[in-house]
C-alpha angles and dihedrals in degrees: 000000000000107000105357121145137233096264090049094047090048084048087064102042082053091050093048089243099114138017144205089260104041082055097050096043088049083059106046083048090050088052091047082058110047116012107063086008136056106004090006101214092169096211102146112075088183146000124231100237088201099059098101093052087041088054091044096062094036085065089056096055088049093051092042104035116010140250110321088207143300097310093055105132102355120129116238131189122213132207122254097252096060112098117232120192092214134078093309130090127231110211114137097251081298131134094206089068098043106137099025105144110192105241077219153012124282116243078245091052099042101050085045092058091042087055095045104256119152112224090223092182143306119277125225120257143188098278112270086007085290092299094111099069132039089214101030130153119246124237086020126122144158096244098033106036117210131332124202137207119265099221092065109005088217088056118099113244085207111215156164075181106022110137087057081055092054109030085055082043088058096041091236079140148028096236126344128211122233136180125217134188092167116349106336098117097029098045100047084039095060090031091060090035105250146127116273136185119194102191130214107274100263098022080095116024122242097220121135086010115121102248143230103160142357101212100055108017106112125157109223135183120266114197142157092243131026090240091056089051094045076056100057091029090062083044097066107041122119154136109249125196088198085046102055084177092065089063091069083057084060111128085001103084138067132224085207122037095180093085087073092056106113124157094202088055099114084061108111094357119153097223123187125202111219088208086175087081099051119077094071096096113010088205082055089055095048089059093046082042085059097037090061092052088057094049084051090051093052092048101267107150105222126216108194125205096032098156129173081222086182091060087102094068100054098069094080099042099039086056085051097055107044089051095054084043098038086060099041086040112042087038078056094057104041095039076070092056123116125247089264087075117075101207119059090175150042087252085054101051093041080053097049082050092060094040093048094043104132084055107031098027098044093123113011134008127238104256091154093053094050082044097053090053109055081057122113136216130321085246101067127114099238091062103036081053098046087039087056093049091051093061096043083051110043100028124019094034098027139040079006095050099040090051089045100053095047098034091232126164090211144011119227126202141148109287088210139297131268130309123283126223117267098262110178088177109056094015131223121000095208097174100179149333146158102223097111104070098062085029097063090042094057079236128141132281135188111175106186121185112276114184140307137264108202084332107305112121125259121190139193125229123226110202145173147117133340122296090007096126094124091061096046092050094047088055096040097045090054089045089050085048101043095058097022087195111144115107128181130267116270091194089233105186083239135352123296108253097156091080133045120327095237106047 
């Protein structure tokens, strides 16, 4: 079952050669396997203790009734910061949220149980979604430990989602579901070597997700292939009462993606090259370098230089603004905890982490979260400045202008470059990337596997304007097919470095 996709798996539930419960209990075997076993990646934080009955019933639909979607019967893991309103906890890789229960479903959780889908468990992350240290070590919490990538098991997955990454990677899944507010879909994506979208803030509703900013949060589909993505992405779009920022996706978003996959995609397309974020590992360039030859080959029409020459001023006001949102919104979300959780605020939990040193501070503090909290309204001066800057920067002057003036359809650029080693002293080693543009905009991202560098994974990322995820599939499904290069992990101990350097 290893690497089969979504179509494939439904071909066989249609067949009667497999079921909805031979294909989750293949998966639970495989993560009894692989995950606190054998290699030991650590990627689930949790089971869902209901996924066999769920898959049960699920068969009897199906027998009864027929297939609901695409998503009927396939086994989906969900990131730690997505309320379920089920057995498992939702607490952001933190022990000062053990035993939260959600009072109700996410907008995520609920949309994946109306298409099908079996919760099959939360994922470990990198703790508060890696906005607690500010050097911290990815894929590492309090409550999940550390999870490693599954290309060298010494490497870093970076996060913030990186057990979905991994856990999709392993094939411990069908598809996984992330979160990013900048990088954290796209980086653990290229850095385990799968496919990841990063959707236009409002095209999925954050409701029910742990948050860090408003303005940027957004929950997005990680898969093995683009056409298994376009599935789960279809699957999540909505208009949310509880979610105001969804009615702006009105009209703008689509229930099936698929629609968009065309292998001849690249033919015609307008492509700019951001060469503002290349430089930063010269064995990095050499694969984007190839990957470009390859778009040319499959009709792609290349602009190079395309830069988002305004990208340097983002870092300082994007800091800004996630720390003023990460206190009003994340004192928002926890203010509607039960009585079974102990902290109801951003102070509290700062204060449970002192308390709790020698077990959530073992390798890094929580200076963000000090930060965050000295921080004031979201009517003063200093936000709504930094807020309007943002969007001048990111947006109007910036992925706007830069499509504008070349008349592009998307923008390419290195996702990232290849994993670090696992480093709980210093912290993480993040060299490069190209997520925060789009990040900062609330505009969409695809990053697709690119190449490899002794092995580790390296991706390319596909960007552009708000709500243009069909473009940027299209593109991104005829790259993926074009070069046809991801292969699964081998869970080596460290990277090969005895053969090639690109292999």
């Amino acid at each position: 079952m290893e690497e089969m996709t979504i179509i494939e798996l439904q071909e066989k539930m249609t067949s009667g050669e497999l079921t909805a419960r031979i294909i989750t209990e293949m998966y639970l075997e495989r993560i009894e396997k692989l995950d606190k076993k054998g290699p030991a990646i650590n990627v689930v934080i949790e089971l869902n203790p209901d996924s066999l009955t769920i898959a049960d019933a699920l068969d009897a639909e199906r027998k009864a009734e027929g297939a609901r979607g695409p998503l009927h019967g396939i086994p989906v893991m969900i990131k730690d910061n997505i309320d379920t309103a089920d057995k498992m906890m939702t607490t952001a890789g933190s022990l000062a949220l053990v035993g939260s229960i959600a009072p109700e479903d996410s907008f995520v959780a609920q949309k994946l149980r109306e298409a099908g889908a079996i919760i099959l468990g939360k994922t470990n992350l990198s703790e508060w979604a890696n906005f607690r240290s500010t050097h911290s070590t990815s894929g590492w919490s309090s409550r999940g430990g550390q999870t490693r990538n599954p290309y060298a098991l010494d490497r870093n997955p970076c996060g913030s989602s990186s057990g979905s990454a991994v856990a999709v990677a392993a094939n411990l899944c069908s598809v996984a579901i992330g979160t990013e507010t900048d990088g954290s879909i796209i980086c653990p994506s290229q850095a385990n070597s799968i496919v990841g979208i990063k959707p236009t803030v409002g095209l999925i509703s954050r409701f029910g997700i742990i948050p860090i900013a408003h303005s940027q949060d957004t929950a997005g589909p990680m898969a093995r292939t683009v056409s298994d993505a376009a599935i789960l992405l279809g699957a999540l779009t909505g208009v949310d009462p509880r979610d105001p920022v969804t009615e702006e996706s009105r009209g703008k978003s689509f229930e099936d993606y698929t629609r968009f996959l065309d292998p001849n995609g690249m033919c015609g397309a307008r492509i700019g090259v951001a060469r503002n974020f290349f430089g930063f590992n010269e064995k990095v360039d050499r694969i984007m370098e190839s990957c470009i030859e390859e778009m040319k080959r499959m009709g792609a029409e290349i602009i190079d230089p395309a830069n988002v020459d305004t990208a340097q001023n983002l870092r300082e006001t994007e800091r800004e603004v996630l720390l003023y949102e990460f206190k009003a919104d994340l004192n928002s979300y926890l203010a509607r905890l039960g009585p079974n959780v102990s902290v109801h605020s951003l102070k509290e939990i700062i204060e449970f982490n002192e308390r709790n040193r020698d077990k959530v501070m073992l390798y890094f503090g929580q200076e963000r979260m000090l930060m965050a909290e000295e921080k004031g309204s979201l009517t003063s001066e200093e936000y709504l400045r930094a807020a309007e800057n943002n969007r001048r920067f990111s947006r109007i002057e910036g992925i706007d202008a830069t499509l504008q003036k070349y008349q592009l359809d998307a923008i390419v650029a290195p996702s990232g470059g290849p994993a670090w080693l696992i480093d709980w002293v210093n912290g993480d080693h993040f060299s490069g990337g190209s997520s925060y543009p789009a990040a900062v905009a609330g505009y969409p991202n695809i990053t697709v596997p690119a190449g490899y560098i002794f092995g580790l994974p390296v991706g390319i990322s596909f960007f552009g304007e708000a709500y243009r995820e069909p473009t940027l599939v299209r593109l991104a499904f005829a790259f993926e097919q074009g070069i046809q290069v991801r292969r699964p992990p081998r869970f080596l101990a460290s990277a090969d470095l005895s053969g090639r350097e690109y292999n």
